[in-house]
MMTF fields as JSON, N, C-alpha, C and O atoms, coordinates in Angstrom:
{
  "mmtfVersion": "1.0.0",
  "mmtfProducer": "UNKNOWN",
  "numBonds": 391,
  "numAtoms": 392,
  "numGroups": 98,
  "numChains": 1,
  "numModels": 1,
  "chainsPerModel": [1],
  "groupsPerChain": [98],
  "chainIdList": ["A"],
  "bondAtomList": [4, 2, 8, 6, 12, 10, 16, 14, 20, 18, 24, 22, 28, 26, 32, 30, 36, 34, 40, 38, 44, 42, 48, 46, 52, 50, 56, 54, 60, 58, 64, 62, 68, 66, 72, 70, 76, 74, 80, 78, 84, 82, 88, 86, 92, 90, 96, 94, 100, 98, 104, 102, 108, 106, 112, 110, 116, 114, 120, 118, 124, 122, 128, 126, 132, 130, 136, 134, 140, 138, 144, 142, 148, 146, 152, 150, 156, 154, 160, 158, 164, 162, 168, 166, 172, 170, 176, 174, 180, 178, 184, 182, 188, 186, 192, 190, 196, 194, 200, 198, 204, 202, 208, 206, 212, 210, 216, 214, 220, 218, 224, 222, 228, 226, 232, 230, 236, 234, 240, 238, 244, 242, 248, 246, 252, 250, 256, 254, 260, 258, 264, 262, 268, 266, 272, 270, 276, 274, 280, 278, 284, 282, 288, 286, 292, 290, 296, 294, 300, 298, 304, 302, 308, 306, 312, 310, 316, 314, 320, 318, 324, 322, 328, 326, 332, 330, 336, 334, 340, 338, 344, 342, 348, 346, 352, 350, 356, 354, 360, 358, 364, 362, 368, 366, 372, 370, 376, 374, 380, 378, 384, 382, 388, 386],
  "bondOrderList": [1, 1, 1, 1, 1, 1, 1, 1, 1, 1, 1, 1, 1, 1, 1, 1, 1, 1, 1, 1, 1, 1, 1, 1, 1, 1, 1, 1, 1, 1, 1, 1, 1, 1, 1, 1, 1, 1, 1, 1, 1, 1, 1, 1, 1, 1, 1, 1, 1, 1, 1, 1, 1, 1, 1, 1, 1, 1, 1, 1, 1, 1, 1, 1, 1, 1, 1, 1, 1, 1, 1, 1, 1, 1, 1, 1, 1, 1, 1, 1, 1, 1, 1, 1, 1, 1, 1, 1, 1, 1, 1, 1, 1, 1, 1, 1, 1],
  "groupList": [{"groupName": "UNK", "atomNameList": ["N", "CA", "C", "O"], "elementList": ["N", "C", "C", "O"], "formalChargeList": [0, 0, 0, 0], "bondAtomList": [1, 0, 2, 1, 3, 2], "bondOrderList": [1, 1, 2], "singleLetterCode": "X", "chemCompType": "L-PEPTIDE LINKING"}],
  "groupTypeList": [0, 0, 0, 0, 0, 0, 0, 0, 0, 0, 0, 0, 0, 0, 0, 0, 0, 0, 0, 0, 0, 0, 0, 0, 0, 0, 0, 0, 0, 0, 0, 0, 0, 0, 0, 0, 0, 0, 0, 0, 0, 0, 0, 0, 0, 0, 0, 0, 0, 0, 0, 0, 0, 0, 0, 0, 0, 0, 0, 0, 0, 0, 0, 0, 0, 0, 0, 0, 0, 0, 0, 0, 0, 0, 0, 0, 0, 0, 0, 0, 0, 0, 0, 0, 0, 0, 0, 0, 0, 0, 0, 0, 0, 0, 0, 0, 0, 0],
  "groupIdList": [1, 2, 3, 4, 5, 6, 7, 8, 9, 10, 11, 12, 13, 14, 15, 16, 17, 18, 19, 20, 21, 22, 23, 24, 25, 26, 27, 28, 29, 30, 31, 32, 33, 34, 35, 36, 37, 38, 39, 40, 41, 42, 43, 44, 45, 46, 47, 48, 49, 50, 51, 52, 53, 54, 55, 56, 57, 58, 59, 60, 61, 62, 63, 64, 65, 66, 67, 68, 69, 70, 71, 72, 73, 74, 75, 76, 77, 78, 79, 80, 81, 82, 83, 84, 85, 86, 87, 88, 89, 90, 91, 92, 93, 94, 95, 96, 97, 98],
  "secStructList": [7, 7, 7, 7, 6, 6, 6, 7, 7, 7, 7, 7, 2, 2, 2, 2, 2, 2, 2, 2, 2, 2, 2, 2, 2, 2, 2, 6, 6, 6, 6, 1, 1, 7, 5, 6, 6, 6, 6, 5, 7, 7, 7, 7, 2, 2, 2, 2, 2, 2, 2, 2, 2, 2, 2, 2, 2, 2, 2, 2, 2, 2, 6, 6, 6, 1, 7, 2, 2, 2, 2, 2, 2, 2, 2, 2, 2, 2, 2, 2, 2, 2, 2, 2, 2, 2, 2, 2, 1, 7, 7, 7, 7, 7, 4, 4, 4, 7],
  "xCoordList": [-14.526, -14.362, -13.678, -13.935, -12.778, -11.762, -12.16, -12.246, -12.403, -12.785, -11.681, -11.745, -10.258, -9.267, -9.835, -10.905, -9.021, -9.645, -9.97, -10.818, -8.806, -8.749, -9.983, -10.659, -10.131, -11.6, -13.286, -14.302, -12.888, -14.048, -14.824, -14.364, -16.513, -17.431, -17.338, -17.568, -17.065, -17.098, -18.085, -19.072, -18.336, -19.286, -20.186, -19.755, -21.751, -22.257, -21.831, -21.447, -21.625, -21.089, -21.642, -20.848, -23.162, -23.979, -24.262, -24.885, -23.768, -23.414, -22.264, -22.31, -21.259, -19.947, -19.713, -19.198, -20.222, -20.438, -21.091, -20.592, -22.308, -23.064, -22.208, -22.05, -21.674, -21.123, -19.572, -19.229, -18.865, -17.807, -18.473, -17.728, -19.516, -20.132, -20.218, -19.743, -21.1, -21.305, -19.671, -19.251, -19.129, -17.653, -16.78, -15.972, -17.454, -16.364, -17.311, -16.69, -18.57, -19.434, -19.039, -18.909, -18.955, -18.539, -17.253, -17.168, -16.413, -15.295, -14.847, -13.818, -15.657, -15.96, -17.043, -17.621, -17.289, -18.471, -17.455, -17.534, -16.633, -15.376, -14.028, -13.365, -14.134, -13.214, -11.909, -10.853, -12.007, -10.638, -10.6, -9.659, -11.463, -11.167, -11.971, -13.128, -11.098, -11.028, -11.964, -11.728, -13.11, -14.593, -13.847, -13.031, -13.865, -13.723, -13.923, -13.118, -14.905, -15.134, -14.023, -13.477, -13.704, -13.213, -11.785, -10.936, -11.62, -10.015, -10.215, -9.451, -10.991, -10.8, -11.4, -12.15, -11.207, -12.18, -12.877, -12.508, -13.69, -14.655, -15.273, -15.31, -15.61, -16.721, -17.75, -17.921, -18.795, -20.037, -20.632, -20.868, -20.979, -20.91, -22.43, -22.515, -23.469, -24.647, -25.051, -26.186, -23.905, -23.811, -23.575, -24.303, -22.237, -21.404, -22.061, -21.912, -23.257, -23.925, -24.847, -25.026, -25.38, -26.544, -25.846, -26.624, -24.768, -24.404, -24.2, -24.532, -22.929, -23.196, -24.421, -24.646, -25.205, -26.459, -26.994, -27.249, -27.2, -27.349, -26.938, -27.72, -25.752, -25.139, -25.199, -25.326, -25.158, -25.818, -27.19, -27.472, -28.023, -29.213, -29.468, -30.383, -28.047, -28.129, -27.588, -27.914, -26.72, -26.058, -27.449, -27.752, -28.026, -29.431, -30.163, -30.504, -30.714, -31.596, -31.232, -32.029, -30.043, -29.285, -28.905, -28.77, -28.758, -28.134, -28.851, -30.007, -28.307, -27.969, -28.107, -28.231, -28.012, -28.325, -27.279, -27.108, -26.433, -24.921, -23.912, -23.957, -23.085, -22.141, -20.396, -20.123, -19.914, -19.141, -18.348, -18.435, -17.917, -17.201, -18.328, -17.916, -19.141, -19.932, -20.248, -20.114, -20.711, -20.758, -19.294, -19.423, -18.163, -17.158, -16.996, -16.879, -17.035, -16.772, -17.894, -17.615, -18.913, -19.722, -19.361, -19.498, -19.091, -18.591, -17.074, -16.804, -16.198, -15.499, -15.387, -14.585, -16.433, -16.735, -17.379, -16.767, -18.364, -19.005, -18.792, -19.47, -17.154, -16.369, -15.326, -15.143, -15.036, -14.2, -14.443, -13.537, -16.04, -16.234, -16.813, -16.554, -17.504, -18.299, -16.519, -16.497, -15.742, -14.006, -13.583, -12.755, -13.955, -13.495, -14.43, -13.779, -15.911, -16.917, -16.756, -16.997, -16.399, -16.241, -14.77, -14.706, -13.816, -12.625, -13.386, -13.371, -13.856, -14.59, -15.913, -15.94, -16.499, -17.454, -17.276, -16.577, -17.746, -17.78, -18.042, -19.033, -17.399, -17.958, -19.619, -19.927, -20.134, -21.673, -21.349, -20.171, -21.975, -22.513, -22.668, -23.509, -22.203, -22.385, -23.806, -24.209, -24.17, -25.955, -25.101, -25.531, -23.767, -23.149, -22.463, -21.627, -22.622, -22.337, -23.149, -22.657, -24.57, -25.899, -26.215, -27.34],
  "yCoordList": [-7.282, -6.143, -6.606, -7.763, -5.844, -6.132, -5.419, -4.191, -6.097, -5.375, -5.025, -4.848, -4.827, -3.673, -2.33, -1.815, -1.928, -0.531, 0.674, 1.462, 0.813, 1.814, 1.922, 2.942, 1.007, 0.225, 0.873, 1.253, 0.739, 0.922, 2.163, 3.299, 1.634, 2.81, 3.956, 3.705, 5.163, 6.32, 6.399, 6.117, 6.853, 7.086, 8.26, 9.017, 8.177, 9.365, 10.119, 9.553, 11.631, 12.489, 12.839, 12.984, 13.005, 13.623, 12.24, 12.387, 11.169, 10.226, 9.956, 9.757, 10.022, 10.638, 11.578, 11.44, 12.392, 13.755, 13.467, 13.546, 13.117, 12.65, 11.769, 12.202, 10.758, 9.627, 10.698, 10.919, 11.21, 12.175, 13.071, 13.609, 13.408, 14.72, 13.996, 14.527, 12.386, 11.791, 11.507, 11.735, 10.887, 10.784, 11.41, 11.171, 12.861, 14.022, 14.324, 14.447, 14.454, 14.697, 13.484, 13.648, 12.567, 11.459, 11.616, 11.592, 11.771, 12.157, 13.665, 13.831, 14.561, 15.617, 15.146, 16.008, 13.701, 13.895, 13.201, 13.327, 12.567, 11.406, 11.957, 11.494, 12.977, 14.185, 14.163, 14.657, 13.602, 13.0, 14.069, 14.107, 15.07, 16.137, 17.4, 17.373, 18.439, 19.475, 20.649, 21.039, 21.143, 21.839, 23.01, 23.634, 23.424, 24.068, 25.84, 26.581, 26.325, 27.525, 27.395, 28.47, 26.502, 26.451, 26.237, 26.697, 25.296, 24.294, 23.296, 22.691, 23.491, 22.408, 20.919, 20.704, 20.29, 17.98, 18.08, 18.525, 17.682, 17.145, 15.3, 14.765, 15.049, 13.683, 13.939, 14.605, 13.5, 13.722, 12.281, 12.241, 11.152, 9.85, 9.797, 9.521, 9.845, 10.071, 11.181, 11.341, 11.791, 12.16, 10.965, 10.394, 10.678, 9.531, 8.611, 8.038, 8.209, 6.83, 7.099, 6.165, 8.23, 8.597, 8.69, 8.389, 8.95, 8.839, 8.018, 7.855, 6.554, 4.898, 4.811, 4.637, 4.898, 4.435, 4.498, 3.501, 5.927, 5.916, 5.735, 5.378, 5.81, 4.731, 3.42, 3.007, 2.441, 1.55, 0.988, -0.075, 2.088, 2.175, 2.146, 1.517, 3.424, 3.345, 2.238, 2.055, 1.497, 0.143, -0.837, -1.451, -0.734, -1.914, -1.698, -2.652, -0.368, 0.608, 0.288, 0.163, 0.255, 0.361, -0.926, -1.017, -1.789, -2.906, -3.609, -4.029, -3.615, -3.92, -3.064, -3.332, -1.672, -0.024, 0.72, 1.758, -0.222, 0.671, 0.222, -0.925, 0.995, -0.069, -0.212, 0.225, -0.792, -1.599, -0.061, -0.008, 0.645, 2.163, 2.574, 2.691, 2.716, 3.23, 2.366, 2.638, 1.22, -0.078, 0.311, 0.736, 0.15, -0.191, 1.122, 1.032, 2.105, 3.922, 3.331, 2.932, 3.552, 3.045, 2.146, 2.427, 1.517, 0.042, 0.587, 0.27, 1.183, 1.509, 2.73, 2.889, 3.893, 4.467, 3.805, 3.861, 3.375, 2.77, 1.937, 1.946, 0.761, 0.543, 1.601, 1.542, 2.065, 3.049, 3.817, 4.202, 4.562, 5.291, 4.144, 4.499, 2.881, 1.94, 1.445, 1.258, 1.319, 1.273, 2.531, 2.568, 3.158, 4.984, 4.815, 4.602, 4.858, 4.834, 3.573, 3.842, 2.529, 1.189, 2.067, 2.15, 2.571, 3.148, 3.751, 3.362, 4.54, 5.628, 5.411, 5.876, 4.981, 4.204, 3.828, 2.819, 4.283, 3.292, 1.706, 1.199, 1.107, -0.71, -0.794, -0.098, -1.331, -1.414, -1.783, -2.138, -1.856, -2.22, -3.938, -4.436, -4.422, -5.644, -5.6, -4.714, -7.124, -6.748, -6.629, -5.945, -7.126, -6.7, -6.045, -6.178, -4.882, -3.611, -2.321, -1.318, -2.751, -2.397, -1.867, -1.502],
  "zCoordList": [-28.374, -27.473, -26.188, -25.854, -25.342, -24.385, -23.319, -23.324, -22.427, -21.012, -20.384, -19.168, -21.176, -20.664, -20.162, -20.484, -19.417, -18.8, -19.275, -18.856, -20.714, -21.619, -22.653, -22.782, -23.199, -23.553, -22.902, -23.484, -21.375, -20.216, -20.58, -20.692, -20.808, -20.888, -20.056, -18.873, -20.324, -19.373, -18.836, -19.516, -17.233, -16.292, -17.117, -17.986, -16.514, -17.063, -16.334, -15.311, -16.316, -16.165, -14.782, -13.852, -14.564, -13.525, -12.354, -11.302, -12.733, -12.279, -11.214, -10.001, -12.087, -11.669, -10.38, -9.27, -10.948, -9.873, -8.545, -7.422, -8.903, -7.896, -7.061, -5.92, -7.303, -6.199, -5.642, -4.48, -6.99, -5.989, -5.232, -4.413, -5.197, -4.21, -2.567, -1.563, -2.613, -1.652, -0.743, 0.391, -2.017, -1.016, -0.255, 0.642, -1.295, -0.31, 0.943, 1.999, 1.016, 1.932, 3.238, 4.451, 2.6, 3.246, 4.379, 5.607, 3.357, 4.195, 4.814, 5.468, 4.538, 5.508, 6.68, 7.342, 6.903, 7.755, 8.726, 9.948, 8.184, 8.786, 9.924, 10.853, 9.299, 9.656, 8.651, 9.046, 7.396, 6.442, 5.652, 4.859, 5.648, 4.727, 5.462, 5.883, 5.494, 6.558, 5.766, 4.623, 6.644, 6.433, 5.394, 6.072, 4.198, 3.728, 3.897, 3.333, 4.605, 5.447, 6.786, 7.031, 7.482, 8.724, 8.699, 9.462, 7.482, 7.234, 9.124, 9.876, 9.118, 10.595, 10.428, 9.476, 10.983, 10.8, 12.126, 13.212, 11.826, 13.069, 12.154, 11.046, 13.528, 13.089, 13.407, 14.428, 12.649, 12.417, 12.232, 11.024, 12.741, 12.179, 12.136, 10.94, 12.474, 12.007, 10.604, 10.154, 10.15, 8.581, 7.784, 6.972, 8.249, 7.801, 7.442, 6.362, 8.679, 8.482, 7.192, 6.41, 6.972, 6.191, 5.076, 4.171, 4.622, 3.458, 2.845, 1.671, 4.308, 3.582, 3.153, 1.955, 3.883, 4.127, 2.815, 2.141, 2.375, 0.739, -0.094, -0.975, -0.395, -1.207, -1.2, -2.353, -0.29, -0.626, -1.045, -1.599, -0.587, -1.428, -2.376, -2.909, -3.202, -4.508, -5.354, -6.526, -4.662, -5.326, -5.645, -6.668, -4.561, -4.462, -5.291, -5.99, -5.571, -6.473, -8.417, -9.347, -8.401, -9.421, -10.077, -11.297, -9.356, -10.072, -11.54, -11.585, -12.185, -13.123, -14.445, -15.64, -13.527, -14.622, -14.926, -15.564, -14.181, -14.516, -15.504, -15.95, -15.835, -17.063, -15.744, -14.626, -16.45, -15.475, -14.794, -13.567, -15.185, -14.6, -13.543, -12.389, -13.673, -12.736, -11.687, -10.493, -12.197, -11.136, -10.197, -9.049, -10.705, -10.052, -8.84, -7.618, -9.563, -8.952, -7.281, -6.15, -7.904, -6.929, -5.687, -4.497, -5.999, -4.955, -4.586, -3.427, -5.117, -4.146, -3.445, -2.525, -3.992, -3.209, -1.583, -0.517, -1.742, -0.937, 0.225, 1.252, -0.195, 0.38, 1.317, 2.533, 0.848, 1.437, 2.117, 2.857, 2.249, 3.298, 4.202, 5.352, 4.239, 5.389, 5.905, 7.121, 5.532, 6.441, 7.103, 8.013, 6.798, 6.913, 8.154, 9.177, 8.354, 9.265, 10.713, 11.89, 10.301, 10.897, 11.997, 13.224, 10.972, 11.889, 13.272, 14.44, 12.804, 13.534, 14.582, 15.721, 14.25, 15.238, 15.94, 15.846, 17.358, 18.461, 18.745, 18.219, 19.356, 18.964, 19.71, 20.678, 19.346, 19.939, 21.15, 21.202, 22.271, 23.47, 23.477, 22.729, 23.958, 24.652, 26.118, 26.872, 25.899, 27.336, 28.269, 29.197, 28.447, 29.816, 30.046, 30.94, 29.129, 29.013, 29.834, 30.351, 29.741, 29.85, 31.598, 31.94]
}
């Protein structure tokens, strides 16, 4: 068996969904995709954070329950919004900032 891509176990379906639901939430929280009632972006980064936040939960939660498509979907979901967020975030405070 060939761990070519064409090959690659399909995501479960409600799986799938689930992590595209977080990403778009994600990036409506980012301001990268414009409020669907409004068509307008705002940032929301205490959404934002709560969504990395859970997703990496679910990576931690999960490991070694996924087959490699889902593993992967996952992780670059996950990646992509904590860069998306990092953009966006203010840099922390320095004490001589304080």
């Amino acid at each position: 068996m060939s761990d070519s891509p064409s090959e690659a176990e399909p995501p479960d379906e409600r799986f799938a969904a689930f992590v595209y639901f977080q990403a778009q939430n994600g990036g409506l929280f980012l301001g990268r995709i414009p409020n669907p009632t409004t068509g307008e972006t705002s940032v929301n980064i205490r959404a934002a954070q709560s969504v990395v936040d859970s997703l990496e939960m679910l990576t931690e939660k999960t490991k070694g329950n996924l087959n490699q498509t889902e593993d992967s979907m996952l992780k670059v979901a996950t990646e992509n919004l904590r860069k998306l967020l990092d953009e966006v975030s203010p840099p922390p405070l320095k004490p001589t900032d304080l």
